[in-house]
Structure formats: C-alpha cells, structure tokens
MDTraj code that builds the backbone (N, CA, C; nanometers):
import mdtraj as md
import numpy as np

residues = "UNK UNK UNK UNK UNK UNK UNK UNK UNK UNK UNK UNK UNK UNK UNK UNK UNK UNK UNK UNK UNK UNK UNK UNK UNK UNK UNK UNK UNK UNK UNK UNK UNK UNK UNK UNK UNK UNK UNK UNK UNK UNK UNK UNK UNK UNK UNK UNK UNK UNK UNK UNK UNK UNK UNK UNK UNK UNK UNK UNK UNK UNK UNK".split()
xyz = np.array([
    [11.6061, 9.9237, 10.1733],
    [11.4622, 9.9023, 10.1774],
    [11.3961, 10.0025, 10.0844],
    [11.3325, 9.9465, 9.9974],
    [11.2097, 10.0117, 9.9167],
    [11.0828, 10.0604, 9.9672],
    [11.0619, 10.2064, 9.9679],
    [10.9403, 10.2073, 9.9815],
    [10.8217, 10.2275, 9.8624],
    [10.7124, 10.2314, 9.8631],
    [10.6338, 10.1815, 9.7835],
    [10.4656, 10.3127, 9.8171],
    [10.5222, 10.4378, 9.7965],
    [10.3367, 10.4750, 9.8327],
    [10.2392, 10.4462, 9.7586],
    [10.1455, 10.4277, 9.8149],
    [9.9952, 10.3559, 9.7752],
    [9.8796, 10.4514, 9.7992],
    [9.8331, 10.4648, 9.7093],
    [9.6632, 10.4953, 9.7134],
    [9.5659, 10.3759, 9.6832],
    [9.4494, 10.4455, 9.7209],
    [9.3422, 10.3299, 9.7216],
    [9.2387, 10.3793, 9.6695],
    [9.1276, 10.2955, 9.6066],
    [8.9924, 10.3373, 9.5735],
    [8.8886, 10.2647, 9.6534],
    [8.8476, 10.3163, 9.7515],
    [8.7730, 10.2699, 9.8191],
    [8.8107, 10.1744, 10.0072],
    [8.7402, 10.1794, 10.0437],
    [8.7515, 10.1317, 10.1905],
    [8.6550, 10.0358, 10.2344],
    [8.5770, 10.0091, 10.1238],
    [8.4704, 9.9158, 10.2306],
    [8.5285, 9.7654, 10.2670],
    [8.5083, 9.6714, 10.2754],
    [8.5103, 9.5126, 10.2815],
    [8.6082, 9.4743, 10.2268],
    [8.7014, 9.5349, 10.1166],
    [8.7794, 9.4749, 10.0347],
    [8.8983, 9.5782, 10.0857],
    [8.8646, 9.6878, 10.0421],
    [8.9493, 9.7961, 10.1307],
    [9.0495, 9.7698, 10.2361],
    [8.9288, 9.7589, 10.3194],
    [8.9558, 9.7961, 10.5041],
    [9.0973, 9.6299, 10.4624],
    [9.0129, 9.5240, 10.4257],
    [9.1256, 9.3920, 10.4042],
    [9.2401, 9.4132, 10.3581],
    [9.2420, 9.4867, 10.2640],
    [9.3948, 9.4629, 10.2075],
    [9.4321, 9.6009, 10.3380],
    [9.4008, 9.6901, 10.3371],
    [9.4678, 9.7652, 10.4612],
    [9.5071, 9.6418, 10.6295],
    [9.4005, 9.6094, 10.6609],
    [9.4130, 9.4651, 10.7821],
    [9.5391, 9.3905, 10.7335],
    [9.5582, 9.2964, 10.5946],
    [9.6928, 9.2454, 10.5302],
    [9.7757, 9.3067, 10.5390],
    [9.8369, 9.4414, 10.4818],
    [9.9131, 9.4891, 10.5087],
    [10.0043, 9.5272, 10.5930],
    [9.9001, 9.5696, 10.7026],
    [9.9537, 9.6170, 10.8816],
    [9.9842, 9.4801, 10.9309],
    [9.9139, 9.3823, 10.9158],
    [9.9512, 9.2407, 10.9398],
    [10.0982, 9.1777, 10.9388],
    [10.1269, 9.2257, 10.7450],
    [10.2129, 9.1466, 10.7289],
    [10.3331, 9.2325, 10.7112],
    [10.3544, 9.3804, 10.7515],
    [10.4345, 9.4553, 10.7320],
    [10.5471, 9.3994, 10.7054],
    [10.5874, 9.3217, 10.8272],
    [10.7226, 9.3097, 10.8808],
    [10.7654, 9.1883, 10.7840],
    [10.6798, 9.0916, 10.7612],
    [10.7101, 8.9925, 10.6885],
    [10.7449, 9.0321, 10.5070],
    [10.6463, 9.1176, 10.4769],
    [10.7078, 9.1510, 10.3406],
    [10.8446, 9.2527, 10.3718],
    [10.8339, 9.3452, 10.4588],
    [10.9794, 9.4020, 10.4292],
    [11.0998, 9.2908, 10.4320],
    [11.0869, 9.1374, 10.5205],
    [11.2096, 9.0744, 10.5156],
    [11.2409, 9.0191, 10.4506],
    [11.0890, 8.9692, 10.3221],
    [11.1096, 8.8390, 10.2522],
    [11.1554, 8.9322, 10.1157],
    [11.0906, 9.0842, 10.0764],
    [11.1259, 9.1188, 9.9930],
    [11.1585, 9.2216, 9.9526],
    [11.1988, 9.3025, 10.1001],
    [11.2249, 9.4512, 10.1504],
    [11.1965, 9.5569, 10.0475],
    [11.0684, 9.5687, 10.0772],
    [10.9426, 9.6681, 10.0401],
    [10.8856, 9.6849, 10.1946],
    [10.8627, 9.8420, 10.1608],
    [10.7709, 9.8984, 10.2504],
    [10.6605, 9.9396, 10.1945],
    [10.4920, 9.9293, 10.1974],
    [10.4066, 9.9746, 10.1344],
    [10.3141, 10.1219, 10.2877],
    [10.3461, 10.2005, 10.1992],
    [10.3367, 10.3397, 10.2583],
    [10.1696, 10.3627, 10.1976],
    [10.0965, 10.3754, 10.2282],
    [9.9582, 10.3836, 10.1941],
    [9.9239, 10.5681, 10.2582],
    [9.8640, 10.6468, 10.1531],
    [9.9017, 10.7829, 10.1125],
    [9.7494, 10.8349, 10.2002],
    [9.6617, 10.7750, 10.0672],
    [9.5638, 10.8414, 10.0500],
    [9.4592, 10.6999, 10.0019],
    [9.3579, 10.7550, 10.0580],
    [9.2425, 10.6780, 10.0060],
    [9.1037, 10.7818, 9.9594],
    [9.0608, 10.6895, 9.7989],
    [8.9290, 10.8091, 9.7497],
    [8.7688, 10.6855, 9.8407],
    [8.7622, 10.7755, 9.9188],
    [8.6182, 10.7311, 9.9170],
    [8.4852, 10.8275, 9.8716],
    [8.3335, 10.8092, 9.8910],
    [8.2442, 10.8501, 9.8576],
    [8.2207, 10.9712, 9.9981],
    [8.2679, 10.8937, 10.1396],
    [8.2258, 10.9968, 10.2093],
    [8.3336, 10.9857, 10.2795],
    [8.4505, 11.0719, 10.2920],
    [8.5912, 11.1367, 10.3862],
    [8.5497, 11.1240, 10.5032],
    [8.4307, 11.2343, 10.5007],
    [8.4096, 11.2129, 10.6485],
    [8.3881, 11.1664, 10.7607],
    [8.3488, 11.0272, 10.6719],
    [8.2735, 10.9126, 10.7644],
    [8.3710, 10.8613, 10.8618],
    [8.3396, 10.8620, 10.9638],
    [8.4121, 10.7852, 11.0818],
    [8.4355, 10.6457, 11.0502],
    [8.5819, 10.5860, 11.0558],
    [8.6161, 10.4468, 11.0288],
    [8.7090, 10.3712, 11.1052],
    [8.6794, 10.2639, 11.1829],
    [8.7682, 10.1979, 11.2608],
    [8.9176, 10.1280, 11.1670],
    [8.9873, 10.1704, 11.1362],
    [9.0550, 10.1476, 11.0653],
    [9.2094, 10.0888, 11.1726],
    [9.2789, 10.0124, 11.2026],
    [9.4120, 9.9856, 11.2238],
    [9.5213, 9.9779, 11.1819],
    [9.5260, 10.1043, 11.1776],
    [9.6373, 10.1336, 11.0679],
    [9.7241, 10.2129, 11.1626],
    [9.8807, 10.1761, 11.1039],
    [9.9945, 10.2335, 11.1765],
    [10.0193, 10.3548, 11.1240],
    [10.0082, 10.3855, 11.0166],
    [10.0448, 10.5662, 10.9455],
    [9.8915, 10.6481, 10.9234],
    [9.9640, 10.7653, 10.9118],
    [9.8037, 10.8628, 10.8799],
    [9.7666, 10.8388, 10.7443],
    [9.6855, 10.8013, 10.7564],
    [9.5965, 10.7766, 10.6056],
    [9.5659, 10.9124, 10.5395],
    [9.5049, 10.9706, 10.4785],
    [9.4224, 11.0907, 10.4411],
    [9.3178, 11.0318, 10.3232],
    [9.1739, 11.0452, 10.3844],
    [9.0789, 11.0246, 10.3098],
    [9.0411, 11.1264, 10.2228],
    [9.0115, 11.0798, 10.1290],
    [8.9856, 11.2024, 9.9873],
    [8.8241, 11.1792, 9.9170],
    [8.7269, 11.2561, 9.9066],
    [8.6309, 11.1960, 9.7668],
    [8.6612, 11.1962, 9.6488],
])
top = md.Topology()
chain = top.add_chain()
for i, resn in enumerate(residues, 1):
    res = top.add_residue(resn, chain, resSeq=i)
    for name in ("N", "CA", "C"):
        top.add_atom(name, md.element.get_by_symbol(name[0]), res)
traj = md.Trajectory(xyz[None], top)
C-alpha cells in the first residue's frame, strides 16, 4: 500500500468536500488502487477558526 501525503489550500465548500470524499471513500480507493491519501496540513486564512470537520487523522491547520 501507497501512501500519498496531502496538503490543501483552503477548507471552505470545496475543501471540507474533497476532505467528506476522501474519509468516505478511504477504504474503497485503498482496494481498487491501494493508495492511502494521508492529508498533512491545510493553509487557511484563519487556523484558528473552529471547524466541524470528519476527519479520521489530525489535520494541522496553517495560514
């Protein structure tokens, strides 16, 4: 199995989605094409902001 870390630019609407896809489809992309996508870090405008996020690993928000 491959893993794959990921950063991101941004979290809003498009963001938060492909994060929602991901956690979604974990299991299905590791079987169909065994990749793991490890998501690191994300740059937003405000770190601090409180975000309902469902996510299985620790993220770390960055500006």
């Amino acid at each position: 199995m491959t893993t794959i870390s990921v950063g991101m630019l941004g979290c809003g609407t498009v963001g938060t989605g492909v994060l929602t896809l991901l956690n979604r489809a974990t299991n299905q992309i590791a079987e169909s094409i065994k990749v793991h996508f490890n998501v690191k870090k994300i740059a937003v405008s405000h770190p601090d902001k409180k975000r309902n996020l469902h996510w299985d690993e620790d993220v770390q928000f960055t500006g």
